[in-house]
Every structure is written in C-alpha cells, then in structure tokens.
C-alpha positions as a printed Julia matrix, in Angstrom:
149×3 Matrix{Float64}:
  -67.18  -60.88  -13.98
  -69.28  -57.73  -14.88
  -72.47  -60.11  -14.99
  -71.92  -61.23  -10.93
  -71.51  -57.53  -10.05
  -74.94  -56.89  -11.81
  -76.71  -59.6   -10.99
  -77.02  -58.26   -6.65
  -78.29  -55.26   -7.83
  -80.4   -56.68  -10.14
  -82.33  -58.65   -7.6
  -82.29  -56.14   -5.33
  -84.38  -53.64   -7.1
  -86.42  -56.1    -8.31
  -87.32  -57.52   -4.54
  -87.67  -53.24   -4.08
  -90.25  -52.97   -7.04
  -92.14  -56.45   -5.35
  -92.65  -54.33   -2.02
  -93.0   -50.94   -3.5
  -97.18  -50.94   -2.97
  -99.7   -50.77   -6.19
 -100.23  -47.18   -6.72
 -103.95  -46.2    -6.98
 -105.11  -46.29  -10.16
 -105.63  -42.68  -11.28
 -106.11  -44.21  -14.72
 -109.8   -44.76  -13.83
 -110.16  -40.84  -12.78
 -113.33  -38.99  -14.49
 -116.98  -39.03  -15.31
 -118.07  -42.34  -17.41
 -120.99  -43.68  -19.44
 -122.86  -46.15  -20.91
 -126.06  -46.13  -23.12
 -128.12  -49.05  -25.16
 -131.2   -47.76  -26.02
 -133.19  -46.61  -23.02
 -130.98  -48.48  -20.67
 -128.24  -46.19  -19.19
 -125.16  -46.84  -16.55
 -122.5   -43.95  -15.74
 -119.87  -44.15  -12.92
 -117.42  -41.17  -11.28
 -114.11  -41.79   -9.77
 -112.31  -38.62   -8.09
 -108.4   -38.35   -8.39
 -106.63  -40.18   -5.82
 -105.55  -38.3    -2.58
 -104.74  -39.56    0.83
 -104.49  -43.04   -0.19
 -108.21  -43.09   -1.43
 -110.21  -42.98   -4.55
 -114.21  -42.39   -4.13
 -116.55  -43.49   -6.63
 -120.23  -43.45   -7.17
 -122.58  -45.01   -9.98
 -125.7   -45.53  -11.02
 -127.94  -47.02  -13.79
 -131.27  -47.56  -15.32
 -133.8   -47.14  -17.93
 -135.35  -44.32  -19.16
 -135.76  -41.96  -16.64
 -135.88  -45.06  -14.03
 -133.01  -45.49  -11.5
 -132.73  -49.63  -11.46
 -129.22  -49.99   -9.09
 -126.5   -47.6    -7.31
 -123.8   -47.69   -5.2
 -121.37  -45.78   -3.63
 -117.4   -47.41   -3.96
 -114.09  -46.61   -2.8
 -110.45  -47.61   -3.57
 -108.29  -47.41   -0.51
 -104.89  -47.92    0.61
 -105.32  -49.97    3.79
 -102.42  -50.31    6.85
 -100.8   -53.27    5.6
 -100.37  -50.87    2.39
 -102.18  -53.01    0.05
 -104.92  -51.53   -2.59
 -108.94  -52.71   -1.66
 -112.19  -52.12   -3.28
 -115.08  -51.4    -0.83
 -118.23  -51.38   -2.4
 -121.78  -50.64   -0.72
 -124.52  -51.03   -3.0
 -127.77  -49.94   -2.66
 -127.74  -49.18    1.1
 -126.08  -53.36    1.7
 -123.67  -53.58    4.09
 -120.17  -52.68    2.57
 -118.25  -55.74    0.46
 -114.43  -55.33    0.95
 -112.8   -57.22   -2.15
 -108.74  -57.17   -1.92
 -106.3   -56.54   -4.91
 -104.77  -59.64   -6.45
 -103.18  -57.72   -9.29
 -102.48  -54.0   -10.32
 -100.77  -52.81  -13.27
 -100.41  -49.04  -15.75
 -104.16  -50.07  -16.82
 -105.45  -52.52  -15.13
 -106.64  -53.59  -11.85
 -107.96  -57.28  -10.43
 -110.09  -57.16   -6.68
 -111.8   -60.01   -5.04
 -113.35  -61.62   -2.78
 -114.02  -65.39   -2.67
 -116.39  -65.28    0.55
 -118.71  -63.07   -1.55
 -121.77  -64.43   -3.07
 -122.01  -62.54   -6.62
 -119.44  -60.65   -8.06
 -116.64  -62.88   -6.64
 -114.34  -60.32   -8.75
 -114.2   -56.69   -9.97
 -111.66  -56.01  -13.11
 -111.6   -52.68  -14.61
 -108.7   -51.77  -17.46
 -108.07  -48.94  -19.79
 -108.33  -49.04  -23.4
 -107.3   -46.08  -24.79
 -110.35  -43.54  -23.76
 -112.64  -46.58  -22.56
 -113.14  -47.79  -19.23
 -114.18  -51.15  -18.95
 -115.24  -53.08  -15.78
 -116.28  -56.58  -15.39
 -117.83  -58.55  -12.56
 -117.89  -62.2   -12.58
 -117.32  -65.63   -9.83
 -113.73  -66.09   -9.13
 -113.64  -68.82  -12.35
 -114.1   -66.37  -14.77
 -118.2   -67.47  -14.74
 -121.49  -65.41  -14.7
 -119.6   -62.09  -16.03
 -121.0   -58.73  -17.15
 -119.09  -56.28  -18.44
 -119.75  -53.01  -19.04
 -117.51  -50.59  -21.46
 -117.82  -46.96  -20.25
 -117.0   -43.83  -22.1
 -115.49  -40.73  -20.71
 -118.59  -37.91  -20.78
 -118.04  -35.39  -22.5
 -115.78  -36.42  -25.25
C-alpha cells in the first residue's frame, strides 16, 4: 500500500526534473590550453550570468594566429540551452542542446555543413571538446588544460 502512495510522487518529481531546464554549464568556466609543439589552441569561458556564458578562442602556430572565434552559451525563450558560434567574422551558427548533464554537454545542428556537433565534458581538471558530423564522423578533439595550473 506504501508503494501506490509513493509511486504519484515519484513520477511527479521526476516529470518536474524533465522540465526543470539544463543549467548552464559553469563546469566549463576558466582560461584553457592546448600545446603540441609549435601548434597552440586556448579557449575562455566567463561564469554564467543572465542566462549566458561568453567564450572566445583562438589557435595557431608559432607566433601565427591560424583560426578564432567568438562563442556563446545562452538560455533562449523557450528556456532551452544553445551554442552560437561565429567564427572568424562567418555569420553566426546556432547549434541546439540535445543533452546536458554535471560534466557534459551535447549541441547540434544537422543543417550545418562541418561540425554537425559540438561536445565538451569534464575530466577532472581537463576540458575536452570535440567537433564532428552528426554520425560520430570527421571528429577532432581537442583536450584543454586549465592555465595556470
């Protein structure tokens, strides 16, 4: 009898925690960087506030700057988590979350050329990001330290 009495309120927090929205993951907060060799990548992400993260990065060889772009993570009206990206003064590429959790988080967009998809996750005090097609296909991934330490 105790197990029917549970069982509402069981699947009524659950269908809460279904519509309670992605927060914005302040996981991915801090200066980050990359080096093989001469070749070089680092990316920033501020602290979330007002429903937006801002990010920048940049990358190269030597002292050569090959690629940058300037990104954002926002909260949009429907309350779901996007990744706007404008790269190298392109128009700006809206890719939509498919999947947020503690440490990682999953954007795309299937109308874009190449990346299709943008996955960054935490482990421990490395950031990793990958880009790839929607299959899984053509990815790069890049494994960022934080600076600094």
């Amino acid at each position: 009898m105790r197990f029917l009495f549970l069982l509402p309120l069981a699947m009524a927090s659950s269908i809460a925690a279904a519509n309670t929205p992605a927060p914005l993951p302040d996981w991915m907060t801090g200066a980050w960087d990359k080096s093989d060799g001469a070749k070089w990548a680092d990316e920033y992400w501020t602290p979330p506030r007002a429903g937006m993260m801002i990010g920048a990065s940049r990358s190269g060889e030597g002292e050569m700057l090959e690629f940058w772009e300037h990104m954002r993570i926002e909260r949009g009206p429907d309350g779901k988590l996007a990744f706007v990206a404008i790269a190298a003064d392109q128009q700006p590429v809206r890719f939509g979350a498919v999947r947020a959790g503690q440490t990682e988080i999953i954007f795309e967009n299937p109308d874009h050329d190449y990346p299709q998809r943008i996955r960054y996750w935490r482990e421990g005090d490395i950031l990793k990001a990958e880009i790839s097609l929607l299959d899984g296909s053509k990815a790069v991934q890049f494994l960022f330290n934080r600076m600094g330490g």
